[in-house]
N, CA, C and O of each residue as an XYZ file, in Angstrom:
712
protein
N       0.590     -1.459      9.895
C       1.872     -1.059     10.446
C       2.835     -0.718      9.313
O       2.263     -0.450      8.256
N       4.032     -0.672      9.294
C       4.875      0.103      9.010
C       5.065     -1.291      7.278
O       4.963     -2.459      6.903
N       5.333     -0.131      6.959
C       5.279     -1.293      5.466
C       4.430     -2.442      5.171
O       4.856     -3.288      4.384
N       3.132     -2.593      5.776
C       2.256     -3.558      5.819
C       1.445     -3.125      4.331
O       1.577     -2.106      3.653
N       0.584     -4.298      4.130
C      -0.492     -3.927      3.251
C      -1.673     -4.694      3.717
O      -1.572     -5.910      3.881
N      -2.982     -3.958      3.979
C      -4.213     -4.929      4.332
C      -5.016     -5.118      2.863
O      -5.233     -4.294      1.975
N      -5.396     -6.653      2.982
C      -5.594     -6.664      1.841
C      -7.396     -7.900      1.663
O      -7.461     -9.086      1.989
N      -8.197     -7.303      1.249
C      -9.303     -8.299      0.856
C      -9.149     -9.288      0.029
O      -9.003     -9.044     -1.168
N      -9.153    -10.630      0.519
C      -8.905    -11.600     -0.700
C     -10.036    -11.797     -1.024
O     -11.081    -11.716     -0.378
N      -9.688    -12.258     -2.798
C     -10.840    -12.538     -3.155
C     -10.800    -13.904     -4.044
O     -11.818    -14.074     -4.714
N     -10.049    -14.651     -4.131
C      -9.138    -15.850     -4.458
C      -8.610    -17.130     -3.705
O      -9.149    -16.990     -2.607
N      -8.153    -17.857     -3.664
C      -7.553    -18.971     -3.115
C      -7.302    -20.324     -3.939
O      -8.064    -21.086     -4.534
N      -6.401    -20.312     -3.802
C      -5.556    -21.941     -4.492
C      -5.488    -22.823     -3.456
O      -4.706    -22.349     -2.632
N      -5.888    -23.801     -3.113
C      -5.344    -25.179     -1.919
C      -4.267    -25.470     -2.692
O      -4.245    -25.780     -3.884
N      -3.290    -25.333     -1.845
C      -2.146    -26.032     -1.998
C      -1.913    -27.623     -1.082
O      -2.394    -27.830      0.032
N      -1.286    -28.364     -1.667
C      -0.815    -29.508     -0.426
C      -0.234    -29.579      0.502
O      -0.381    -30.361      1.440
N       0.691    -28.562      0.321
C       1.084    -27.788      1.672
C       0.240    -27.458      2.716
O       0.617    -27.719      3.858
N      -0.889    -26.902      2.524
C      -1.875    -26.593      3.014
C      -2.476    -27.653      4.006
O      -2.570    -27.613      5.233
N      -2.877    -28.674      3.043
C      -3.284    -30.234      3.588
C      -2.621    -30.638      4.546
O      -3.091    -31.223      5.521
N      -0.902    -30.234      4.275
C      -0.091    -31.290      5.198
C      -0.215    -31.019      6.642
O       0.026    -31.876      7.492
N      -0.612    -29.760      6.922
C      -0.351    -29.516      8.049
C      -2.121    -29.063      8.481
O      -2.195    -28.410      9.522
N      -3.053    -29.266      7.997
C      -4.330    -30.198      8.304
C      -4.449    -31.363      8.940
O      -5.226    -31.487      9.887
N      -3.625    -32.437      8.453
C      -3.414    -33.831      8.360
C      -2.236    -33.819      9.765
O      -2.175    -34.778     10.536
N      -1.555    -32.858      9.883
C      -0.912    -33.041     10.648
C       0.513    -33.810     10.578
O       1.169    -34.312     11.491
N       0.829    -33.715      8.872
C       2.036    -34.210      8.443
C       3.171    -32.701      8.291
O       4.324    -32.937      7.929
N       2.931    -31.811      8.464
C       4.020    -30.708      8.779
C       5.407    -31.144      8.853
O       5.760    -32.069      9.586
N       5.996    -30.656      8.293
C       7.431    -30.991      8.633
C       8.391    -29.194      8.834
O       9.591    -28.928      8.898
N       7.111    -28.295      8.878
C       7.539    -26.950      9.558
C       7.376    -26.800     11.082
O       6.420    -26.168     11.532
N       8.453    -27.469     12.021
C       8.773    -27.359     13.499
C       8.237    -26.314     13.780
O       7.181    -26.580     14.354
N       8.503    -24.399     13.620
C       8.280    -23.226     13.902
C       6.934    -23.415     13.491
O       6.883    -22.267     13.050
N       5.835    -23.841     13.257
C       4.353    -23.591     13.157
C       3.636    -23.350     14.535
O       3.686    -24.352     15.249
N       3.137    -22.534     14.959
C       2.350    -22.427     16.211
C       1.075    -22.169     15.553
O       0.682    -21.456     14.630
N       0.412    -23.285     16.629
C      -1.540    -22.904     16.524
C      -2.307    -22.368     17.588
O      -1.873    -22.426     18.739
N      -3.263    -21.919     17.358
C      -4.005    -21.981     16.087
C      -3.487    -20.930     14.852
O      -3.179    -19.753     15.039
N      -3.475    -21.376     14.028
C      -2.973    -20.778     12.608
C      -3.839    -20.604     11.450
O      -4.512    -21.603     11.196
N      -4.035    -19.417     10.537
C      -4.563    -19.365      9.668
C      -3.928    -19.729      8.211
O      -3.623    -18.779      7.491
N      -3.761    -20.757      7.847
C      -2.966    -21.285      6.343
C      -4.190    -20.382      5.208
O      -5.226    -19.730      5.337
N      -3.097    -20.946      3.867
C      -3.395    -20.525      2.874
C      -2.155    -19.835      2.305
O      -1.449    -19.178      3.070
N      -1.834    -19.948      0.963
C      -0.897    -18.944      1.000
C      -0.508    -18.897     -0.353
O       0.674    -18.923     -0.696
N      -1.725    -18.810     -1.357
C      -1.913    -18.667     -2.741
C      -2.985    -17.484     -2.444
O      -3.783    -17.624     -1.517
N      -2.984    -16.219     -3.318
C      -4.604    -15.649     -3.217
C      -4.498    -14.792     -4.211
O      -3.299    -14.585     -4.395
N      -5.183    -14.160     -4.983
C      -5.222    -12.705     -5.228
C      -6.089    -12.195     -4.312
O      -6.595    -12.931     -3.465
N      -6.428    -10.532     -4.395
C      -7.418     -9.780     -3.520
C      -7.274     -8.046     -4.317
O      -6.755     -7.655     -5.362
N      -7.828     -7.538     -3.491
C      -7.508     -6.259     -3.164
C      -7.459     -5.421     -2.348
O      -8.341     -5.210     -1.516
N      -6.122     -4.639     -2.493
C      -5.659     -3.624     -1.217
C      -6.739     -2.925     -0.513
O      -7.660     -2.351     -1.094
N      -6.675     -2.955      0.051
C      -8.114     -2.186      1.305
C      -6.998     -1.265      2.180
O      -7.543     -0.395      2.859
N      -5.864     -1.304      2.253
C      -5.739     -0.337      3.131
C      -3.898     -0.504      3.532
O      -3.360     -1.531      3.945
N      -3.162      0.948      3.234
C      -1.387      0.551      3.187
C      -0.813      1.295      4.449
O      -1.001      2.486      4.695
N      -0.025      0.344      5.272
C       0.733      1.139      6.099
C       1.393      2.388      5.622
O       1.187      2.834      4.493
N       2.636      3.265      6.975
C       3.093      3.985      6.406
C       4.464      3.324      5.434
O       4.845      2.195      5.745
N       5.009      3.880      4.543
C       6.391      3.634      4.107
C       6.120      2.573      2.547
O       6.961      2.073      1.799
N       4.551      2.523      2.496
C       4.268      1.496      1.048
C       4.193      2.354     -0.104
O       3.566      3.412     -0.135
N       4.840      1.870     -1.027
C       4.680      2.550     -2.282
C       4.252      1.727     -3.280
O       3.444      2.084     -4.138
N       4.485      1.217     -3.250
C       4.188      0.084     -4.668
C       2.473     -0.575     -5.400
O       2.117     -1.182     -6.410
N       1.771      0.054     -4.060
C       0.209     -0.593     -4.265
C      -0.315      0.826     -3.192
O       0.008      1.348     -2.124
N      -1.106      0.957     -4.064
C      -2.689      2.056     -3.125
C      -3.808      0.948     -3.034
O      -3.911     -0.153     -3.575
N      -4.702      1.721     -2.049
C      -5.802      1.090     -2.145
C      -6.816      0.653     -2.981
O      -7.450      1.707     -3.037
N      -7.499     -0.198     -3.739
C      -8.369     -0.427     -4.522
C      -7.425     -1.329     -6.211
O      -7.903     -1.749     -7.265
N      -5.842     -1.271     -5.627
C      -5.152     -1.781     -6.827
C      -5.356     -3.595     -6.855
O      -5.631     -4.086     -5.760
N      -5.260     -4.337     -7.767
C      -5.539     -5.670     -7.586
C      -4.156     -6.566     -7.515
O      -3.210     -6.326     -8.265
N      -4.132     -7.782     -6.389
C      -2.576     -7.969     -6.489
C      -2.591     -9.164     -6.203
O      -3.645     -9.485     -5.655
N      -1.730    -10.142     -6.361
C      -1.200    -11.701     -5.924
C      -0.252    -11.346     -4.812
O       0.685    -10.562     -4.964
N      -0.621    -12.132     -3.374
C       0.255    -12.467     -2.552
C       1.392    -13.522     -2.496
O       1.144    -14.717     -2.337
N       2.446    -13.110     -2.611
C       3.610    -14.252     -2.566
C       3.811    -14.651     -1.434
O       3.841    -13.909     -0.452
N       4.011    -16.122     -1.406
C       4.554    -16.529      0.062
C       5.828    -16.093      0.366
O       6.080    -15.826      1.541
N       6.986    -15.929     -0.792
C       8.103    -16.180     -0.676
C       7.974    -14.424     -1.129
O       7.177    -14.206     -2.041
N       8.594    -13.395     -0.633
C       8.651    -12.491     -0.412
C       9.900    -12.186     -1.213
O      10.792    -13.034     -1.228
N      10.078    -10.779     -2.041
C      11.009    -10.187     -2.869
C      11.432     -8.841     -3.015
O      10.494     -8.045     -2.962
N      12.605     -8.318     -3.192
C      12.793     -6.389     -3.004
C      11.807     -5.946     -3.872
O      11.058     -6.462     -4.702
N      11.955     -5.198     -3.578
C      10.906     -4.087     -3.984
C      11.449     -3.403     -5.628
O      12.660     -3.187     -5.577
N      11.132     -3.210     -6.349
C      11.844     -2.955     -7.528
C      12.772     -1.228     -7.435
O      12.210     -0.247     -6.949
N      14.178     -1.177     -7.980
C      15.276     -0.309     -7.613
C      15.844     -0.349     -5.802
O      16.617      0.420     -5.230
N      15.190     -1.415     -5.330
C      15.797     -2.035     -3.816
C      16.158     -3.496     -3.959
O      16.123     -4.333     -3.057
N      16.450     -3.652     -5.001
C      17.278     -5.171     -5.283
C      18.043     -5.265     -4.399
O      18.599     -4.250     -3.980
N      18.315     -6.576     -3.822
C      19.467     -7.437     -3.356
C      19.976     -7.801     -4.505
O      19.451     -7.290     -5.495
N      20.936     -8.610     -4.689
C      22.117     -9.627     -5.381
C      20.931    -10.607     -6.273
O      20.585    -10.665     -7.453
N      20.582    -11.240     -5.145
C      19.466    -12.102     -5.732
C      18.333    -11.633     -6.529
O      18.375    -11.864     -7.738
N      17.358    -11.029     -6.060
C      16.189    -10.125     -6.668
C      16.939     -9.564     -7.869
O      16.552    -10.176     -8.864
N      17.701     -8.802     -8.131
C      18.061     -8.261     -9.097
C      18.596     -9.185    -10.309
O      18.732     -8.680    -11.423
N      18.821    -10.200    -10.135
C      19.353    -11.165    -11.096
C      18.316    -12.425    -11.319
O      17.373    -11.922    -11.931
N      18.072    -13.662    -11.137
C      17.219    -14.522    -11.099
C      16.764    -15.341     -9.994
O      15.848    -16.162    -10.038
N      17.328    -15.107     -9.217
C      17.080    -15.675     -7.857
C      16.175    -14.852     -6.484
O      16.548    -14.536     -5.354
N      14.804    -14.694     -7.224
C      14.251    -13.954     -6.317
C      13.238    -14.636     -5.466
O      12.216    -14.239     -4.907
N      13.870    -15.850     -5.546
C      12.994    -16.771     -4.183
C      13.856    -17.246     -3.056
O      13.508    -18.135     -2.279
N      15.112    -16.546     -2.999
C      15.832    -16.279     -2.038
C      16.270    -15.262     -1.622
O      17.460    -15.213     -1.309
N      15.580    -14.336     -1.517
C      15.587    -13.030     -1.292
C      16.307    -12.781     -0.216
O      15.795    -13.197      0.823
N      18.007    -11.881     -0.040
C      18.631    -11.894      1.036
C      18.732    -10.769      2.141
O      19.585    -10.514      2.992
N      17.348    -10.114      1.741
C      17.094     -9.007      2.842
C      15.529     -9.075      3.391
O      15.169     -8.328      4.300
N      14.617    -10.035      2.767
C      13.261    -10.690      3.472
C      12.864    -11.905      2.974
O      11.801    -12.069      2.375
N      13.756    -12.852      3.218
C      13.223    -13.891      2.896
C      11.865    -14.777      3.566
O      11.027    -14.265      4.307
N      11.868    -15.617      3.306
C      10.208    -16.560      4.162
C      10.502    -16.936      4.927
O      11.399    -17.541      5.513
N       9.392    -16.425      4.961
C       8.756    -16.284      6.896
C       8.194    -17.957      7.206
O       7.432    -18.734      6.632
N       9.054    -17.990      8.460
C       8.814    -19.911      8.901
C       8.606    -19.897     10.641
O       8.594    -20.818     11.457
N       8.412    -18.018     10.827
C       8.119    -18.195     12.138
C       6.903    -18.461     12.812
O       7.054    -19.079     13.866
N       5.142    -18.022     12.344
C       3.876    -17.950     12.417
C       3.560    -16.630     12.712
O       2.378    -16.291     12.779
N       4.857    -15.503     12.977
C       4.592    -14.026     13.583
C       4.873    -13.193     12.320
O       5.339    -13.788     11.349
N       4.621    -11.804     12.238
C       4.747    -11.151     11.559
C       6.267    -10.211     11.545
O       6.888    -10.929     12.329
N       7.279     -9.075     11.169
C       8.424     -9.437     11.116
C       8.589     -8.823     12.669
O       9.392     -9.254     13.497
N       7.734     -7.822     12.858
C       7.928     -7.228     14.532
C       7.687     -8.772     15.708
O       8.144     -8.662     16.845
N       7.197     -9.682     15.435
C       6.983    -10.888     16.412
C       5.938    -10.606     16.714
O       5.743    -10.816     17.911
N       4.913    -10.112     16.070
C       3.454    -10.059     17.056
C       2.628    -10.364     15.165
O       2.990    -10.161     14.006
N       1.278    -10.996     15.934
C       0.329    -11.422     15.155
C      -0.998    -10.149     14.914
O      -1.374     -9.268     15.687
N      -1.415    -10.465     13.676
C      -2.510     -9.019     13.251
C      -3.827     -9.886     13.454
O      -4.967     -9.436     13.567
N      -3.318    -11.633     13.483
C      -4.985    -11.499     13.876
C      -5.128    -12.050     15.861
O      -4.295    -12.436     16.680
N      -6.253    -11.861     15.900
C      -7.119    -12.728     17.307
C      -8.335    -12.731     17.205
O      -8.989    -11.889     16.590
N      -8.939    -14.068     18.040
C      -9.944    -14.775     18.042
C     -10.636    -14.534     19.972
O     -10.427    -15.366     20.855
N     -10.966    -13.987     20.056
C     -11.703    -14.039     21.318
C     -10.617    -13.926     22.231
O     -10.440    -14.737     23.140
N      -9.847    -12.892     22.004
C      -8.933    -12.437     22.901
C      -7.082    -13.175     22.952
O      -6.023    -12.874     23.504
N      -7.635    -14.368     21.918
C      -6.570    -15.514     21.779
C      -5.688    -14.804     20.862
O      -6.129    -13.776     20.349
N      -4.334    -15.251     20.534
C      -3.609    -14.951     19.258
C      -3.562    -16.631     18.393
O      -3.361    -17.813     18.671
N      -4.007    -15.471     16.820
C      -3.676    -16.659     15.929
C      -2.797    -16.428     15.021
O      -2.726    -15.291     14.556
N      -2.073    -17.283     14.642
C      -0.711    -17.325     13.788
C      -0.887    -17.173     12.602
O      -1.978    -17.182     12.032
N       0.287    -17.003     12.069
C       0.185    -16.721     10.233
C       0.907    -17.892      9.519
O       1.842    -18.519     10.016
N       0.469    -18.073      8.527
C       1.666    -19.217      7.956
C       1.935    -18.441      6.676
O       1.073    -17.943      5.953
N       3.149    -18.410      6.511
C       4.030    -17.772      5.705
C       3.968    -16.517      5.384
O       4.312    -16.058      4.295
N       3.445    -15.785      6.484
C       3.496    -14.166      6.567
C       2.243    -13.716      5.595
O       2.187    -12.487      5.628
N       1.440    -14.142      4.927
C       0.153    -14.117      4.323
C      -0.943    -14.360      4.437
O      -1.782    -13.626      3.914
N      -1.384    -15.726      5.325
C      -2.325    -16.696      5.891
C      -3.520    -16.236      5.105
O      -4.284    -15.454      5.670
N      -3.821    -16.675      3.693
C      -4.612    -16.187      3.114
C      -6.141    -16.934      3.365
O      -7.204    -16.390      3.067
N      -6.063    -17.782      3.746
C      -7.808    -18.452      4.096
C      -8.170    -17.384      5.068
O      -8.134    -17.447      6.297
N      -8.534    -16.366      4.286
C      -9.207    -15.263      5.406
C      -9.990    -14.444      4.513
O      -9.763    -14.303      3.311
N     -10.699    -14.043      5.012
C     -11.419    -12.697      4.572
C     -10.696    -11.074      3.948
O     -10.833    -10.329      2.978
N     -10.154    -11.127      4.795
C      -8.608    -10.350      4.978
C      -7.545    -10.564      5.853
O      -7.640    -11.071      6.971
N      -6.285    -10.067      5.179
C      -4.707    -10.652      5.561
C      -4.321     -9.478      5.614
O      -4.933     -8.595      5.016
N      -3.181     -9.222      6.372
C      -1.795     -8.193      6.100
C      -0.951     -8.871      5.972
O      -0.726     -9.902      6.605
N      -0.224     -8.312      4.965
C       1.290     -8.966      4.639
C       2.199     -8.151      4.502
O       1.723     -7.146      5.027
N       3.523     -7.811      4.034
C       4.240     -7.303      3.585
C       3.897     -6.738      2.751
O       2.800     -6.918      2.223
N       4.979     -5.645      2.288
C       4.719     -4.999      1.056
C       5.750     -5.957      0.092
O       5.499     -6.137     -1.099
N       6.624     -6.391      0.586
C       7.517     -7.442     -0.167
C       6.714     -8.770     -0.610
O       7.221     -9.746     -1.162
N       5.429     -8.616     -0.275
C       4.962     -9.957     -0.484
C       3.908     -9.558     -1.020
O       3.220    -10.575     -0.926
N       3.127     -8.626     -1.638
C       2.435     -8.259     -2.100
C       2.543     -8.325     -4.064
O       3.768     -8.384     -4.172
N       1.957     -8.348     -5.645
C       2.622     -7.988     -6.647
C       1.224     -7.328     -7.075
O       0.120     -7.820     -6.838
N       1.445     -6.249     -7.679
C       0.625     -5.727     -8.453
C       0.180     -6.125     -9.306
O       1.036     -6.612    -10.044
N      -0.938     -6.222     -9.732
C      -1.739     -6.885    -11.217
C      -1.979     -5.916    -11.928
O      -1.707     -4.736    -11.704
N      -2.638     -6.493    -13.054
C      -3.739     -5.388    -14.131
C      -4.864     -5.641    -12.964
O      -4.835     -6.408    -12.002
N      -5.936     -4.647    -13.434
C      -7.205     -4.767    -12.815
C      -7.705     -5.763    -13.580
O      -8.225     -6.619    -12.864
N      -7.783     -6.075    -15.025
C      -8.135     -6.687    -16.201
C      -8.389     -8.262    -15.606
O      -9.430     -8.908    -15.492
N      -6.670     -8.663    -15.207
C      -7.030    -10.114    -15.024
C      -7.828    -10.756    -13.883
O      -8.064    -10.309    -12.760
N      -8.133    -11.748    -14.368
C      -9.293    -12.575    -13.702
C      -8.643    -13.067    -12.278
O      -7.840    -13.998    -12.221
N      -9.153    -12.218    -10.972
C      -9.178    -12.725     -9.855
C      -8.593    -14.362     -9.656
O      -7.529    -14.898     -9.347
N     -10.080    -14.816    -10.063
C      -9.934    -16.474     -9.344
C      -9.092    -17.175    -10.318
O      -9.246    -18.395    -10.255
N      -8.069    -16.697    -11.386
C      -7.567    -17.099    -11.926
C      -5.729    -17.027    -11.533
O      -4.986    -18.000    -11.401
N      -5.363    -15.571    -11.417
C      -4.399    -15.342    -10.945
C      -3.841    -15.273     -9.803
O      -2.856    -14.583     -9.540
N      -5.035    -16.698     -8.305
C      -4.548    -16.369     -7.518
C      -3.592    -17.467     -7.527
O      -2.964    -17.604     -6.476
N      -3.269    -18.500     -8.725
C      -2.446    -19.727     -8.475
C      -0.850    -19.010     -8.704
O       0.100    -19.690     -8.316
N      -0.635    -17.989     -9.174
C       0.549    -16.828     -9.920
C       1.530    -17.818     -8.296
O       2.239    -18.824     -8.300
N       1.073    -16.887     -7.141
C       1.874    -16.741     -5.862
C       2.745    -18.338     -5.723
O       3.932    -18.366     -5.398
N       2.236    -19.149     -5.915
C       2.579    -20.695     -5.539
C       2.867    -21.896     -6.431
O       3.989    -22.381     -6.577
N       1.515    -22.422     -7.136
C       1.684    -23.309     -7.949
C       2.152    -22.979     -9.278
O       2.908    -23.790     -9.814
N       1.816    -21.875     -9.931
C       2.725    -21.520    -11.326
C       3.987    -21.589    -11.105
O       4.769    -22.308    -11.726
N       4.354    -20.572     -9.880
C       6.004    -20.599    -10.111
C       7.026    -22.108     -9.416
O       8.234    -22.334     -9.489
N       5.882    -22.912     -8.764
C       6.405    -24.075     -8.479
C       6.760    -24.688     -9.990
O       7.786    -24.811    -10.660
N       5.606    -24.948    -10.127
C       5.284    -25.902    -11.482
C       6.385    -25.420    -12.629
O       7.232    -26.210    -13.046
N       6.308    -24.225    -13.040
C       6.997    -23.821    -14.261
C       8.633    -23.671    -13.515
O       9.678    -24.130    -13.978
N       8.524    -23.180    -12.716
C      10.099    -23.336    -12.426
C      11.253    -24.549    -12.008
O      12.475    -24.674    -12.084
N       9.884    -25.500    -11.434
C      10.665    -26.764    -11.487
C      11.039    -27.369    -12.949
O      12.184    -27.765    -13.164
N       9.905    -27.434    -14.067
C      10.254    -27.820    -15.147
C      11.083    -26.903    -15.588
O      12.064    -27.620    -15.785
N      11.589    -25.275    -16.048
C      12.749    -25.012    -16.311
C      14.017    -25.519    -15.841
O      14.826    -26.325    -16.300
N      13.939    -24.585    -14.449
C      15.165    -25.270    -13.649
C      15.387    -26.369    -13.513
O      16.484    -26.770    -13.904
N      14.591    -27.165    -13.000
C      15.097    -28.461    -12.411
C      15.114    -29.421    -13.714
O      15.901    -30.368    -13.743
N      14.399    -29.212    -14.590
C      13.840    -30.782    -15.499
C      14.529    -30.036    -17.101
O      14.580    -30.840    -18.032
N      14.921    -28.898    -17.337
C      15.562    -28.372    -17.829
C      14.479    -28.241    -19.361
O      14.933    -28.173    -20.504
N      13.107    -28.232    -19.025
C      12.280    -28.153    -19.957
C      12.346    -26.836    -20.344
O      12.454    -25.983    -19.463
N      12.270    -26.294    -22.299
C      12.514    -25.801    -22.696
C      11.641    -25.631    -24.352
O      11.383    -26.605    -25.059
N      11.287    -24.145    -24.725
C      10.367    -24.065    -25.660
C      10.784    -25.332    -26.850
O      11.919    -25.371    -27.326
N       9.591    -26.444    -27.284
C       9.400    -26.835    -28.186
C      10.332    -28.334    -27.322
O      10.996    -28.987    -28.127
N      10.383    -28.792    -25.992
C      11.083    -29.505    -25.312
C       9.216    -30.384    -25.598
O       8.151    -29.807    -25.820
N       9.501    -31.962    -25.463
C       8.661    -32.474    -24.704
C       8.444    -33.399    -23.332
O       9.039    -34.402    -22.939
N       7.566    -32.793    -22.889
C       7.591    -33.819    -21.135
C       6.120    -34.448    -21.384
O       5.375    -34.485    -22.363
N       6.019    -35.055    -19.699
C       5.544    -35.688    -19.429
C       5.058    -35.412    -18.107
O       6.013    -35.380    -17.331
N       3.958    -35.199    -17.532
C       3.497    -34.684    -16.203
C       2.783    -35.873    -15.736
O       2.200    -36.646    -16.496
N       2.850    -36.012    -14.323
C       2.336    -37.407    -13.842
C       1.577    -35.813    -12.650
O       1.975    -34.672    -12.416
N       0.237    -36.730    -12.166
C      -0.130    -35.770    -10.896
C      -1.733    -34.796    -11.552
O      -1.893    -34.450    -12.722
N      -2.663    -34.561    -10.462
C      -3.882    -33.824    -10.682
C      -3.709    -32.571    -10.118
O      -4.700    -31.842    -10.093
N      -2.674    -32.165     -9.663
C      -2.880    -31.250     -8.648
C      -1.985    -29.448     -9.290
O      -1.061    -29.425    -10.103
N      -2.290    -28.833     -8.970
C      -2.003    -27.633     -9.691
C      -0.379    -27.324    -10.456
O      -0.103    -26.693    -11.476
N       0.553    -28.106     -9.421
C       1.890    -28.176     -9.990
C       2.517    -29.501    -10.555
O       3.710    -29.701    -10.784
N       1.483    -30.350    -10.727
C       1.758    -31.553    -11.725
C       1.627    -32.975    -10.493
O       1.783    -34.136    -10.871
């Protein structure tokens, strides 16, 4: 559809996020099931609605959960440092896609998306706002942690912990963002 991108993953990060709402500890009310989670991946484009520019088919890319302008379509935010509050598509907390209807079904059923990506799939559509272009170069199963746990991890220690080149910390935790 209209600014969509279909995309083959070929990647996946478990996040705990992921788990929580396995486990059934969710604390996202708007979740409807059945749902396809996931929402770390790289892949590649297989196929672009009308109105996409930014990725053709066969280009290699990381899906963001948290969705961002498009570059020379900045918001306020995007254009400055705050592009995980993006104030013209921010994240998606509904399970639908932005028209309210779902791209996948199961035997006639509808199944939901979680965070407009639902990457534990074979293939996803997402946004084109949620899509980033790669090199072809880098390593798939490497860059699919880019979307989630890097920018958790490294941005909490900038921002929040105010860690800084030649700073030393201390990480407690096994799990991809400490």
């Amino acid at each position: 559809k209209q600014e969509e991108v279909r995309v083959k993953i070929a990647a996946n990060g478990v996040c705990r996020s992921d788990a929580h709402h396995l486990d059934g500890d969710s604390c996202d009310v708007n979740l409807k099931y059945p749902l396809i989670l996931g929402h770390e991946a790289s892949g590649i484009v297989e196929s672009v609605g009308p109105g996409v520019t930014s990725v053709v088919p066969g280009d290699h890319v990381v899906l963001l959960y948290c969705p961002q302008c498009l570059p020379g379509k900045e918001c306020s935010r995007c254009a400055g440092t705050k592009t995980n509050s993006c104030e013209k598509d921010n994240f998606n907390t509904t399970s639908l896609m932005r028209d309210g209807t779902s791209r996948f079904r199961h035997n006639g059923q509808t199944v939901y998306h979680y965070c407009g990506i639902s990457t534990f799939s074979e293939y996803t559509v997402a946004r084109e706002a949620q899509v980033a272009k790669i090199n072809k170069e880098a390593p798939l199963d490497l860059v699919c942690l880019i979307g989630c746990c890097l920018g958790q991890g490294f941005g909490g220690a900038q921002h929040m912990a105010g860690v800084t080149e030649g700073s030393s910390c201390a990480i407690w935790g096994l799990g991809a963002i400490g």
